[in-house]
C-alpha positions in Angstrom: 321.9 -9.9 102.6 319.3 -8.7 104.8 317.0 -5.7 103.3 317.0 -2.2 104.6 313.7 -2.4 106.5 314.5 -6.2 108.4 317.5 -4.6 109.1 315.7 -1.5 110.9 313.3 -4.0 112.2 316.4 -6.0 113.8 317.8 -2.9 115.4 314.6 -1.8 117.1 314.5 -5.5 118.1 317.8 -5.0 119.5 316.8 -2.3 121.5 313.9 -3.5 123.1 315.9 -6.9 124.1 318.9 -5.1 125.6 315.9 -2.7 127.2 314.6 -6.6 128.6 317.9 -7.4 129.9 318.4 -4.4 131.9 315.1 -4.1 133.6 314.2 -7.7 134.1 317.8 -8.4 135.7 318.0 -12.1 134.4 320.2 -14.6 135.7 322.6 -16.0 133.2 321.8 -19.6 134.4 318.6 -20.7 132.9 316.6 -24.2 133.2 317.5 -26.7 131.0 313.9 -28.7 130.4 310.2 -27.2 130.0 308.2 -29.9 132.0 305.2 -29.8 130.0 302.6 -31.7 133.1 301.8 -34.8 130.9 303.9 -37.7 132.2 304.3 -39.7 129.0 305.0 -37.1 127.1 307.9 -35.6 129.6 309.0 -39.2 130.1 309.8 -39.1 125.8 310.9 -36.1 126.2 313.7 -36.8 129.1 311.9 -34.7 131.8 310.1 -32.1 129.8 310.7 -29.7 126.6 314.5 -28.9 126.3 314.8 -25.2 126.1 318.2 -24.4 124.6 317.4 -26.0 121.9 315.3 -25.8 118.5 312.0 -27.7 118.2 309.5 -27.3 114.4 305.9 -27.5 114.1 303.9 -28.8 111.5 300.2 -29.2 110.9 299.1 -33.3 110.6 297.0 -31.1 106.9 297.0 -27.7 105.7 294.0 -27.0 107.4 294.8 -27.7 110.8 297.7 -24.9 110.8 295.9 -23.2 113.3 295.9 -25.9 115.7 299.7 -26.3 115.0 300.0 -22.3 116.0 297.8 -22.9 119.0 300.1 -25.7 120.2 303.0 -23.2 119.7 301.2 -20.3 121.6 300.4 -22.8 124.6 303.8 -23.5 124.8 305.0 -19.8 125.0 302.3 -19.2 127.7 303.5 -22.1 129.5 307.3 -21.0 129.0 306.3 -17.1 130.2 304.6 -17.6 133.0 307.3 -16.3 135.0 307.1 -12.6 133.5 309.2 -13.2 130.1 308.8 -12.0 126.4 307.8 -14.1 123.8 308.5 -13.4 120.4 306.7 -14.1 117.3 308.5 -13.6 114.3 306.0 -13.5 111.2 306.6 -12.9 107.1 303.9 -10.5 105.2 303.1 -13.4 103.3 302.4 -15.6 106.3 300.4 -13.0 107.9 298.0 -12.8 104.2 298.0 -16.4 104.2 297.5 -17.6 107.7 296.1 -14.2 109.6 298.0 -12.7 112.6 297.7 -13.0 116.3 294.4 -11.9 118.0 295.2 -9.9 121.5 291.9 -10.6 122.9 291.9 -14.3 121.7 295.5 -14.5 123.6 294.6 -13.3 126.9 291.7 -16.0 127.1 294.3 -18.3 125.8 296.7 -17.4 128.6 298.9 -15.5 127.0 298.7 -11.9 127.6 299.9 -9.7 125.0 302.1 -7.7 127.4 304.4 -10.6 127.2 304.8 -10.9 123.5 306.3 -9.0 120.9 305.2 -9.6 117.3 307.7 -8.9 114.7 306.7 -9.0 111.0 309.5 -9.5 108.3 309.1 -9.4 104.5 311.3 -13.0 103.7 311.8 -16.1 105.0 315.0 -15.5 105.6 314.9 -11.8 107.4 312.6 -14.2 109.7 315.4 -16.3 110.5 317.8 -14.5 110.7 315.8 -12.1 113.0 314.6 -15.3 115.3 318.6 -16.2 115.7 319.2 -12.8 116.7 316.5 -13.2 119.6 317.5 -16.4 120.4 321.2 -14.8 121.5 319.4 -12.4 123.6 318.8 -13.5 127.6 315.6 -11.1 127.6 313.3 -13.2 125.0 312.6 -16.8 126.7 310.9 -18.5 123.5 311.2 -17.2 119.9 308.2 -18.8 117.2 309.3 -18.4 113.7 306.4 -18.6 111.1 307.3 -20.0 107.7 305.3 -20.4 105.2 306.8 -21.1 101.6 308.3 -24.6 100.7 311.0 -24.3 103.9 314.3 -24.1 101.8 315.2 -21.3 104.0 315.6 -23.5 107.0 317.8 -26.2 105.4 320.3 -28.3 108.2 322.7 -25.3 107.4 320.1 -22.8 109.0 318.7 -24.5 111.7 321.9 -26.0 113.0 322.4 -21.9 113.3 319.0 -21.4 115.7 320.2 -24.5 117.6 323.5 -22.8 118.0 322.1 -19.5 118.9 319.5 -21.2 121.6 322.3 -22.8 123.5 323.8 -19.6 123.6 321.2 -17.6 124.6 319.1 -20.4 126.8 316.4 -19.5 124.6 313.4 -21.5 123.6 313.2 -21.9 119.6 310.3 -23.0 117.7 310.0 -23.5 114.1 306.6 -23.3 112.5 306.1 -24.3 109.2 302.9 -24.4 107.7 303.2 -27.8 105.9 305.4 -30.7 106.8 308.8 -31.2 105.4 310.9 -34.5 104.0 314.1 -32.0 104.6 316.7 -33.2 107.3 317.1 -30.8 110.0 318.8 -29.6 113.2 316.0 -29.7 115.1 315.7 -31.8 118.5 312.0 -32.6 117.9 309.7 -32.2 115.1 306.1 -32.5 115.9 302.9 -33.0 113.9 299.3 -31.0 115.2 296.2 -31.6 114.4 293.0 -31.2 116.0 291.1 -33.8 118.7 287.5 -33.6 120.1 287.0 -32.4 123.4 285.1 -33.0 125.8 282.3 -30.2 126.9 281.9 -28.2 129.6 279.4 -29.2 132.2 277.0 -26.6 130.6 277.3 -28.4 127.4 279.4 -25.7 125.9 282.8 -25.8 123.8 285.3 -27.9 126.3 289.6 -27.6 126.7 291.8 -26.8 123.4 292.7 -30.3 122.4 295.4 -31.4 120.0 296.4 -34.3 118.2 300.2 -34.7 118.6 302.6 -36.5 116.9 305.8 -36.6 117.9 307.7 -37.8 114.8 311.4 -36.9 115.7 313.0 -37.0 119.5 317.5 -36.9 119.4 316.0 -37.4 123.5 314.2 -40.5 123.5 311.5 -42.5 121.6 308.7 -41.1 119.6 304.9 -41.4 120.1 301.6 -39.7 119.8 299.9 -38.3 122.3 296.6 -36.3 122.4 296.5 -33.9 124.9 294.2 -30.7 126.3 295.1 -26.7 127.2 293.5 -25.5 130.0 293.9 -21.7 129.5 292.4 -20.6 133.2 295.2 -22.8 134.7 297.9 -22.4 131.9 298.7 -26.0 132.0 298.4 -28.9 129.9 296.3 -32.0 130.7 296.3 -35.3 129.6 293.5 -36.6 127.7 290.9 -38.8 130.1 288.6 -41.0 129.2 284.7 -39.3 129.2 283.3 -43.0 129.5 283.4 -45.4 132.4 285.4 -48.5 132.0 285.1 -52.0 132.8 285.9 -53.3 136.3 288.8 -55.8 137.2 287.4 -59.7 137.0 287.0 -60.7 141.0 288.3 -64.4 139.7 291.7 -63.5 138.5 293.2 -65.1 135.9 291.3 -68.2 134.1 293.8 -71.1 135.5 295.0 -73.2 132.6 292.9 -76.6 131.8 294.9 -79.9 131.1 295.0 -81.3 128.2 293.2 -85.1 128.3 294.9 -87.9 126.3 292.5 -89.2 123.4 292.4 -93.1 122.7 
């Protein structure tokens, strides 16, 4: 049972959804993919990121969790460009563990804090329990859940609930845990993020966010990895490209096979 403070949490989170719905006038039909710009990893993913749907986040090691939440962030600016709320559902002990979001550091990322609402929860399960909620709401286009503990919280049982509750809602679910799980899940991709170098500016400075992904689990097509960069001026993704030049095509063509001489 939910505690008497996630539950006052939940009902000021009702009211500032139902305020969402009414101002923003959303349409109840919503798009089914995320195209996410980078052709091989849209072409795994059927066309792009499926929205109504549940996706989890892990770091490749414990200390690349930030670049997992930074993968997690570009998405929601990529999914809000059009005007709506993200929310980012966080536990007290997630927040001493892993920090909190930075509003300054956001806006360079490309996401402004005027389109996210941070919620912070004392238990795992006041977070889920909260992110379903959001995810039934039409005025919250992606919900990020931050878990930290070992993740038996967000069993099959629990997710298959979030998936339910995105396909419902049209919402865009993501699962952030801060280590990798062997569990079995309801979730329609499971990624693992680390970090990648980038290339530099052309004033030798620090170049695009890059990650490292891994996409372990896809019910919509075949798996891969995939390293990839954020440009936050142009909120969009990029594929990586290569920073060296590269041989050019042989002018002969193929060598032509030889024939084989008799001997004796």
């Amino acid at each position: 049972m939910a505690s008497a403070a996630s539950r006052g949490a939940l009902r000021h989170l009702r009211q500032a959804l139902a305020t969402l719905d009414k101002d923003k006038g959303f349409s109840l039909v919503e798009e089914d993919i995320l195209p996410l710009g980078l052709p091989a990893v849209d072409a795994a993913l059927g066309g792009g990121l499926a929205c109504a749907a549940l996706h989890e986040l892990a770091p490749a090691a414990p200390a690349q969790f930030g670049t997992a939440a930074g993968f997690a962030l570009a998405i929601a600016a990529l999914r809000t460009a059009t005007g709506r709320a993200a929310l980012f559902i966080q536990t007290d002990f997630a927040a001493l563990e892993a920090g909190t979001p930075y509003g300054l550091g956001l806006d360079g990322f490309g996401l402004p804090m005027e389109r996210l609402i941070l919620l912070r929860v004392p238990r795992p399960v006041d977070a889920l329990w909260a992110c379903e909620e959001a995810l039934k709401s039409r005025g919250v286009a992606v919900v990020i859940a931050e878990l930290p503990q070992a993740g038996a919280a967000a069993d099959f049982t629990a997710t298959r609930r979030l998936t339910l509750a995105a396909r419902a809602g049209g919402g865009l679910a993501l699962l952030l845990r801060h280590r990798p799980l062997p569990i079995a899940t309801a979730a329609t991709t499971r990624w693992q993020v680390a970090a990648a170098p980038s290339t530099p500016d052309r004033f030798g400075g620090l170049g695009r966010t890059t990650f490292d992904l891994s996409l372990n689990r896809n019910r919509r097509g075949h798996s891969g990895r995939f390293i990839v960069s954020w440009d936050h001026h142009a909120c969009a993704f990029l594929p990586q490209t290569l920073s060296l030049g590269v041989a050019a095509a042989a002018d002969d063509g193929p060598i032509a096979p030889r024939r084989l001489a008799r001997a004796g």
